[in-house]
Each structure stands twice: as structure tokens, then as C-alpha cells.
TIRO-2110 file (N, C-alpha, C; in Angstrom, 1 decimal):
// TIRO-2110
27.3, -61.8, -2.2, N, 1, A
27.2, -60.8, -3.2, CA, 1, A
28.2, -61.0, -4.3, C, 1, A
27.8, -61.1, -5.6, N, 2, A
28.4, -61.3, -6.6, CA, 2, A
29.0, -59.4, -6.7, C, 2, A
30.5, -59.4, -6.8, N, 3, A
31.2, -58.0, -7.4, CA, 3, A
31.0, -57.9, -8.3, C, 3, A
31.4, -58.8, -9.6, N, 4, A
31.2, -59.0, -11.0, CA, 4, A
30.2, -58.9, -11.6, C, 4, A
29.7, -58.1, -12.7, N, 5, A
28.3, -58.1, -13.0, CA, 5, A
28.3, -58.2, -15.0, C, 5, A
29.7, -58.0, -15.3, N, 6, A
29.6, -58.3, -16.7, CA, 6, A
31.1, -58.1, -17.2, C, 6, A
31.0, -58.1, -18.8, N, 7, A
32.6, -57.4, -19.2, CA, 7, A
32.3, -56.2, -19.7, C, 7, A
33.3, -55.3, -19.8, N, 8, A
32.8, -54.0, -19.9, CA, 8, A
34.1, -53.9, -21.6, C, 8, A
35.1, -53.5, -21.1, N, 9, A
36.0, -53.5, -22.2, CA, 9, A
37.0, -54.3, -21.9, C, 9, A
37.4, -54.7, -23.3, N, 10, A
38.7, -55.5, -23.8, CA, 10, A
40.0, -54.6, -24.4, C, 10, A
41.0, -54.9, -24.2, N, 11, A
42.0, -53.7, -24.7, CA, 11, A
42.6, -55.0, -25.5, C, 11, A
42.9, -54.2, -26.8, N, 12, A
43.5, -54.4, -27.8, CA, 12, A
44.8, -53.5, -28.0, C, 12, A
46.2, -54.1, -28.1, N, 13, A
47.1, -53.6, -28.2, CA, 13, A
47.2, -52.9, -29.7, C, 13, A
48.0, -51.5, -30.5, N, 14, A
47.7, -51.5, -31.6, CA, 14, A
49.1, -50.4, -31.9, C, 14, A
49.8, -50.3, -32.9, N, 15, A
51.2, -49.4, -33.0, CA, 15, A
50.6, -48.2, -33.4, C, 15, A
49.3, -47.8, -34.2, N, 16, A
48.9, -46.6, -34.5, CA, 16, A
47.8, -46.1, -33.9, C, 16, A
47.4, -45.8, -33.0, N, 17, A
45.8, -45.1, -32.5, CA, 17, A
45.5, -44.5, -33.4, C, 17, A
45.8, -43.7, -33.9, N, 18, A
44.8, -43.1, -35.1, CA, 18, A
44.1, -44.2, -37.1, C, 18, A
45.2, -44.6, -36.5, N, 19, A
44.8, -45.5, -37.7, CA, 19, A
43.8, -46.8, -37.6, C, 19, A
44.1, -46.9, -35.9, N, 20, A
43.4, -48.5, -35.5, CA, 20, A
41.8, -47.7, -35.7, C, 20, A
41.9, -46.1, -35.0, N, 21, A
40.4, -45.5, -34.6, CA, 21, A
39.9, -45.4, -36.2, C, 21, A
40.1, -45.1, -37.4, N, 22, A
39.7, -45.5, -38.9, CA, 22, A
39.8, -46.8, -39.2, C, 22, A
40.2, -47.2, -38.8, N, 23, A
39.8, -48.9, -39.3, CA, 23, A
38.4, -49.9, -38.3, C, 23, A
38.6, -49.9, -37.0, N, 24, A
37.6, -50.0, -36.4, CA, 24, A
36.2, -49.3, -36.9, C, 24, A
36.5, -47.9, -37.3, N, 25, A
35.5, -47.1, -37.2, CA, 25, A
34.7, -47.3, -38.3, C, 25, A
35.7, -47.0, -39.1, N, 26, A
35.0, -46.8, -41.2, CA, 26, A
35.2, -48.2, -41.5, C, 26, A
36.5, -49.1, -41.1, N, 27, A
36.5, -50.6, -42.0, CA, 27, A
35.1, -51.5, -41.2, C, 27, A
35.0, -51.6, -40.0, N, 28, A
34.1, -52.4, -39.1, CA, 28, A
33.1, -51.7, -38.5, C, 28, A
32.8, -50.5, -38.8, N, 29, A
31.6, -49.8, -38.5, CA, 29, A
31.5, -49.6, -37.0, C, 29, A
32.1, -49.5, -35.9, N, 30, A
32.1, -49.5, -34.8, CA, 30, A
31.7, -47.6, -34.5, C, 30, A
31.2, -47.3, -33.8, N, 31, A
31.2, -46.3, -32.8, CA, 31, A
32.8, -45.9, -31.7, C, 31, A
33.1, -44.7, -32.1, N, 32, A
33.8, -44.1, -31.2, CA, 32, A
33.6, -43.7, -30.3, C, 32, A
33.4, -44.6, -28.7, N, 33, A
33.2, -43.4, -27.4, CA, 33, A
33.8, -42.9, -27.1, C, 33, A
34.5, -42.9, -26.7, N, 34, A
35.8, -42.3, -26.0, CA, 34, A
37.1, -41.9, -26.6, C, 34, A
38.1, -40.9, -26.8, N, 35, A
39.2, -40.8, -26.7, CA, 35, A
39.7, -39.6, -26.1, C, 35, A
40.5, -39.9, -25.5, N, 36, A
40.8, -39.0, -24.2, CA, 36, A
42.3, -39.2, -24.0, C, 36, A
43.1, -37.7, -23.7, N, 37, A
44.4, -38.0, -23.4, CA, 37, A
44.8, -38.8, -22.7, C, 37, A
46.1, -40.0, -22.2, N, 38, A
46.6, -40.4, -21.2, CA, 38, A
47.9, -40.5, -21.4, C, 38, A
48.4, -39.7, -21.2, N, 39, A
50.2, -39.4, -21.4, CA, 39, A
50.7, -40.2, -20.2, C, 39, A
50.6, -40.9, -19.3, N, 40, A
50.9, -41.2, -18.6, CA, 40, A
51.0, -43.0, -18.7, C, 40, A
50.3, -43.4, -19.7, N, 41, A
49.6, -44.5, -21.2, CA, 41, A
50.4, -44.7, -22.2, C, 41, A
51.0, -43.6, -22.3, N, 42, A
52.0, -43.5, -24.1, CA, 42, A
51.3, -43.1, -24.5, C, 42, A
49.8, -42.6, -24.2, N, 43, A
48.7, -42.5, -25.7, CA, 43, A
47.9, -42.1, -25.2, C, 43, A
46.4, -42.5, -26.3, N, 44, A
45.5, -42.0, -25.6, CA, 44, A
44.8, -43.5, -24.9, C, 44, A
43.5, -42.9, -24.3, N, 45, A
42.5, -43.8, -24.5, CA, 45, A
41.5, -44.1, -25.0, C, 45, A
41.3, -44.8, -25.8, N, 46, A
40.1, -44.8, -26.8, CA, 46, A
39.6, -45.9, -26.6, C, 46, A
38.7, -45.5, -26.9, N, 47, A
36.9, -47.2, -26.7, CA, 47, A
36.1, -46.7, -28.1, C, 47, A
35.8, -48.0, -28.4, N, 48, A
35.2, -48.6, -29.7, CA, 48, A
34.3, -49.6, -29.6, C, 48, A
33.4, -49.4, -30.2, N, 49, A
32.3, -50.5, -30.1, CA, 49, A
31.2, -50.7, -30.9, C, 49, A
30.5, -51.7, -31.5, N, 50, A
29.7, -52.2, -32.5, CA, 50, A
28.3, -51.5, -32.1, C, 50, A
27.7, -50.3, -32.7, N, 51, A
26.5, -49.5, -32.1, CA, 51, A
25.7, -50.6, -31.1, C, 51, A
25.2, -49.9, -30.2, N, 52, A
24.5, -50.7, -28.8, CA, 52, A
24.9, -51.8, -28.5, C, 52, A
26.7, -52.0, -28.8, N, 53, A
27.1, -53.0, -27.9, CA, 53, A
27.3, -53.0, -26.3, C, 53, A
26.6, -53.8, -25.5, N, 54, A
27.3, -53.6, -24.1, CA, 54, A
28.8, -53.7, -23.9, C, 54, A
29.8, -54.5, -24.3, N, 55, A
30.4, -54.5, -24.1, CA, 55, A
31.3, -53.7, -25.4, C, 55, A
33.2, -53.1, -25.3, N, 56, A
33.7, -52.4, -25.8, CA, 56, A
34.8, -53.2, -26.6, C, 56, A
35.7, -52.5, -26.7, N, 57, A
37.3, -52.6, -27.5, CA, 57, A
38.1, -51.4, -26.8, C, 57, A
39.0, -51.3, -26.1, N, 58, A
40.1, -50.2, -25.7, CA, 58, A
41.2, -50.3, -26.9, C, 58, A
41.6, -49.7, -27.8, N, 59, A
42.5, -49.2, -28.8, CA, 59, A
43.8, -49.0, -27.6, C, 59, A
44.4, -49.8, -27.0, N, 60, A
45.8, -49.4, -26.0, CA, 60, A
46.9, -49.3, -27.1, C, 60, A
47.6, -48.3, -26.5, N, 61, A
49.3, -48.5, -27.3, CA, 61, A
49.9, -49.5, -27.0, C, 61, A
50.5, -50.4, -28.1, N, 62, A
51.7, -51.3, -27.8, CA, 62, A
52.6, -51.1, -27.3, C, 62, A
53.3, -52.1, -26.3, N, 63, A
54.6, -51.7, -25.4, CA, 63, A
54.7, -53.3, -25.9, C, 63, A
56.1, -53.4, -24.8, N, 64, A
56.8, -54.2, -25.0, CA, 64, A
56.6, -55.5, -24.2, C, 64, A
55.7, -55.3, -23.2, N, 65, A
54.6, -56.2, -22.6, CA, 65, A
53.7, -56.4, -23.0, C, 65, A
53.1, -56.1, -23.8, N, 66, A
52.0, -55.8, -24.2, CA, 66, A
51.7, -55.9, -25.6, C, 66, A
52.7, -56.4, -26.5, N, 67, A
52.7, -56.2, -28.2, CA, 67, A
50.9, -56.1, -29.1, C, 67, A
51.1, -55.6, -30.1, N, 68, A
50.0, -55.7, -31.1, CA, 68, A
50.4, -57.3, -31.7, C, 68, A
49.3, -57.8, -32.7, N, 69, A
49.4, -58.7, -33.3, CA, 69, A
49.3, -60.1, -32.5, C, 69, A
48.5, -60.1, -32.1, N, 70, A
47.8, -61.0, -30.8, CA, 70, A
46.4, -61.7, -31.5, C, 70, A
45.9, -63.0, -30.7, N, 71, A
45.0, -63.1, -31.4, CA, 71, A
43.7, -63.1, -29.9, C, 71, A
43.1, -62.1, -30.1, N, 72, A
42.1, -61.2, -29.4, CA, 72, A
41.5, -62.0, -27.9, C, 72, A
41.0, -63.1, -29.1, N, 73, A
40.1, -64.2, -28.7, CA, 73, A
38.6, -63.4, -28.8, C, 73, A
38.2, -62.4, -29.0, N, 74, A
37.5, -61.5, -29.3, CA, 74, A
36.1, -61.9, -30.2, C, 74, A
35.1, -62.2, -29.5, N, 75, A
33.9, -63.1, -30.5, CA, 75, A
33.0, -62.0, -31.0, C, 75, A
32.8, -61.5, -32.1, N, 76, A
32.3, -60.2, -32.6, CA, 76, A
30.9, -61.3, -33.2, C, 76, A
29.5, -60.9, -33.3, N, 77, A
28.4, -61.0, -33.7, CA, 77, A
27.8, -60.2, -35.2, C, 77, A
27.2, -61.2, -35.9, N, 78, A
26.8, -60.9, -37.3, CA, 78, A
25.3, -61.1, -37.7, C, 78, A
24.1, -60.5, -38.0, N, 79, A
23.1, -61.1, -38.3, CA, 79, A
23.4, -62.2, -39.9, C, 79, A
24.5, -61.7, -40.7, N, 80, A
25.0, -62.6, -41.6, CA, 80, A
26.0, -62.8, -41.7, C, 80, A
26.8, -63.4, -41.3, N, 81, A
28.4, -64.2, -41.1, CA, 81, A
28.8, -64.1, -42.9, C, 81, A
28.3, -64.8, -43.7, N, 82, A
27.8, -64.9, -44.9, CA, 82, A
28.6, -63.4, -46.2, C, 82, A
27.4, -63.1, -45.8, N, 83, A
27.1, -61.3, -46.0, CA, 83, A
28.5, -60.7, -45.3, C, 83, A
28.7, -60.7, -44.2, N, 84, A
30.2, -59.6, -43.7, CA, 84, A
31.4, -60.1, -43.8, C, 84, A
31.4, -61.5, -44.0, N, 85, A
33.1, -62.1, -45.0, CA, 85, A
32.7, -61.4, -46.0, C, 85, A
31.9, -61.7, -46.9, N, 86, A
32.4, -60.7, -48.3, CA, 86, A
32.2, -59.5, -48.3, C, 86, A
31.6, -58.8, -47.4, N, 87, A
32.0, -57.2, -47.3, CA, 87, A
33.2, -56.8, -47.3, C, 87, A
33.7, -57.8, -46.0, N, 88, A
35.5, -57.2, -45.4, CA, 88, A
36.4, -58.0, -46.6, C, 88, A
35.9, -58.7, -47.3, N, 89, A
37.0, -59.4, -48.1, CA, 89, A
37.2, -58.3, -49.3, C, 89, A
35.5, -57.8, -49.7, N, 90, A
36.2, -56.6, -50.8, CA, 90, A
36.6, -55.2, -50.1, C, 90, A
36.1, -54.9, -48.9, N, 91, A
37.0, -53.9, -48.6, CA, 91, A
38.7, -54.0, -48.0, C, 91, A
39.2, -55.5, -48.5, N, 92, A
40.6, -55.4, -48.3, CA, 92, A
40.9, -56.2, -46.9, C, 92, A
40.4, -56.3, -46.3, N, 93, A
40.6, -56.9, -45.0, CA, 93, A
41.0, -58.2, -44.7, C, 93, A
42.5, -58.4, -44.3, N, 94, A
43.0, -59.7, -44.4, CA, 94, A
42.0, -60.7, -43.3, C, 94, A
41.1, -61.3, -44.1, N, 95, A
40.0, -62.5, -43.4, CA, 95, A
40.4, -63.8, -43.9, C, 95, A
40.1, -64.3, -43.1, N, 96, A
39.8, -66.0, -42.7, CA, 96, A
38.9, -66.7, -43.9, C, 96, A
38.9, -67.9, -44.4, N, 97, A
38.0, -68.3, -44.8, CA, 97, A
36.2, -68.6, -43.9, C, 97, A
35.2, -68.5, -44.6, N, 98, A
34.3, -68.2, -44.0, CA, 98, A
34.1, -69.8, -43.8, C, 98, A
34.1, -70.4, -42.3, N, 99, A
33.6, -71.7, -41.9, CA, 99, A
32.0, -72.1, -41.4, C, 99, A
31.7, -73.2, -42.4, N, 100, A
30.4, -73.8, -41.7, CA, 100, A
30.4, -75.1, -41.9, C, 100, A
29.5, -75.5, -40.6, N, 101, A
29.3, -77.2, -39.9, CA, 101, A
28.1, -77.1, -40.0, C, 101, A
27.5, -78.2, -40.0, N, 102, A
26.3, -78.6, -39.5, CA, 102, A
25.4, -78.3, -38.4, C, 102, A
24.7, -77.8, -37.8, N, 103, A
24.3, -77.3, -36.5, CA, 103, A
25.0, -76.3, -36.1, C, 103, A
26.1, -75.6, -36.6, N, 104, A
27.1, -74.4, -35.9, CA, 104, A
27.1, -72.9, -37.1, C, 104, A
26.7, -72.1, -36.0, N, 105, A
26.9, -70.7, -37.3, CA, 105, A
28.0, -70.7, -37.7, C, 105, A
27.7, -70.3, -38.8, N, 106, A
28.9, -69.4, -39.8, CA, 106, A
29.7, -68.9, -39.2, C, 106, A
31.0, -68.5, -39.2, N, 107, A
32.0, -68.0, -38.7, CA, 107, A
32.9, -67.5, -39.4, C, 107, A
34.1, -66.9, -39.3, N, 108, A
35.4, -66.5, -40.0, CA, 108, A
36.4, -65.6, -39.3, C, 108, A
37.5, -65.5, -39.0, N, 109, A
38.0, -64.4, -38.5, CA, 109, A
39.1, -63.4, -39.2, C, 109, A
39.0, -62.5, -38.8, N, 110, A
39.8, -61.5, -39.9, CA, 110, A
41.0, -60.7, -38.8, C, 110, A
41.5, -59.9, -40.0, N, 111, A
42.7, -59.1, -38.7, CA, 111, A
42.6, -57.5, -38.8, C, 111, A
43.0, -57.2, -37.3, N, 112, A
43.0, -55.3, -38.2, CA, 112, A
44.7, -55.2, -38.3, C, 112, A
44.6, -53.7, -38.6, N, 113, A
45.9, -53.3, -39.4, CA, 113, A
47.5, -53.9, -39.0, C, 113, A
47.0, -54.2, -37.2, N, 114, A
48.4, -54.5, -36.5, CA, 114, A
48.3, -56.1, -36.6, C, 114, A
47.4, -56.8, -37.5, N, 115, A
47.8, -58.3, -37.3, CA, 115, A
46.8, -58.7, -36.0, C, 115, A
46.1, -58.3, -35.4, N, 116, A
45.4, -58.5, -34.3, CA, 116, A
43.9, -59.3, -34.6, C, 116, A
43.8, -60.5, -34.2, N, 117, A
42.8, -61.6, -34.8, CA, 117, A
41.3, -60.6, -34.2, C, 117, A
40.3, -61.0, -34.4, N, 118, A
39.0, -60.8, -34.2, CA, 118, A
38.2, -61.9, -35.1, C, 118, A
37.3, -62.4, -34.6, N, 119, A
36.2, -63.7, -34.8, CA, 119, A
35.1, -63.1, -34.8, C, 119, A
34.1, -63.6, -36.0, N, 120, A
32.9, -62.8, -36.5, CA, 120, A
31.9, -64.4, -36.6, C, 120, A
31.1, -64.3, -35.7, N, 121, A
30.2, -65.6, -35.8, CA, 121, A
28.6, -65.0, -36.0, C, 121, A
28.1, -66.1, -36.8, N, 122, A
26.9, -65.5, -37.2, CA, 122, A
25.8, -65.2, -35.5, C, 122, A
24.7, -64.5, -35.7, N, 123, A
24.0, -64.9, -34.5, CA, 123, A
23.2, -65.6, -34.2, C, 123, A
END
């Protein structure tokens, strides 16, 4: 019997929750599901995610194990790789140059507010 059946969420370390939940939200268009107290966390918990993604993003508080400004490894999906570098480049978003090869989508990666990488490849 396989226990494993998928990934559900990834936690991203971040110094502001409220600021990371407007930038995910309004800069990258994600869906807020969740935020919910956890004082027991430093914070809350919040989940974020690209409408009808299966899988999530957890907004965690930074500690000292745990720092913001990390690079995610985080592969985000685009119907135009093209098209969403120059969105996030004029809405300010410190991004990547937009890369293309021969036989390979488009790609680029950008950061949110805490320095934290995310990778945007065409689909």
C-alpha cells in the first residue's frame, strides 16, 4: 500500500503574514484558503494557492531555523511564461530574466517581498 498519494502544501517562510497574504494574493493572484490562528506558531496559518491548484503554499512565520529568503525550489505554471514576466515586471516584482531554449518552455523566476525565489514555467 502506497501511504503517499500527492503533495498537498509547501511552507514558505515569510517576516510579514499579512503582507506576504497581499502580495500572493493581489501581486500573483492566488486564492486565500485558510488563515487561522496558531499562537502556538508565532502566527497564523495561512494557505494560498493558484485557483484550482491541487497543491498549496503555507505563508509560515520566519524563525531562526527556518529563515525567509530561501529559494523555494517552488515550480509555479503559466499558460504564457511570455505574457506573466511582463505582467510581474510592470507590477514591480523583482523577476528573473525570462529564459528560452530550444525544445524547453519558457521560464523565469521572480521573488516575493521576503527575497523568497519562486519559478514560473510555461505549460
Amino acid at each position: 500500500m502506497n501511504h503517499l498519494t500527492g503533495i498537498r502544501t509547501v511552507g514558505v517562510p515569510v517576516t510579514d503574514q499579512d503582507r506576504a497574504v497581499a502580495f500572493y494574493t493581489e501581486t500573483l493572484g492566488f486564492e486565500l484558503l485558510m488563515d487561522a490562528p496558531l499562537p502556538q506558531f508565532g502566527g497564523r496559518w495561512i494557505v494560498v494557492a493558484p485557483p484550482g491548484a491541487a497543491a498549496s503554499i503555507a505563508l509560515t512565520p520566519a524563525r531562526d531555523d527556518s529563515p525567509a529568503g530561501v529559494d523555494t525550489g517552488i515550480r509555479l505554471s503559466s499558460p504564457d511564461a511570455e505574457a506573466a514576466h511582463e505582467h510581474f515586471l510592470a507590477a514591480g516584482v523583482e523577476t528573473d530574466e525570462l529564459l528560452k531554449w530550444p525544445d524547453v518552455p519558457p521560464m523565469f523566476s521572480l521573488r516575493d517581498q521576503d527575497g523568497n525565489r519562486l519559478y514560473v514555467s510555461q505549460e
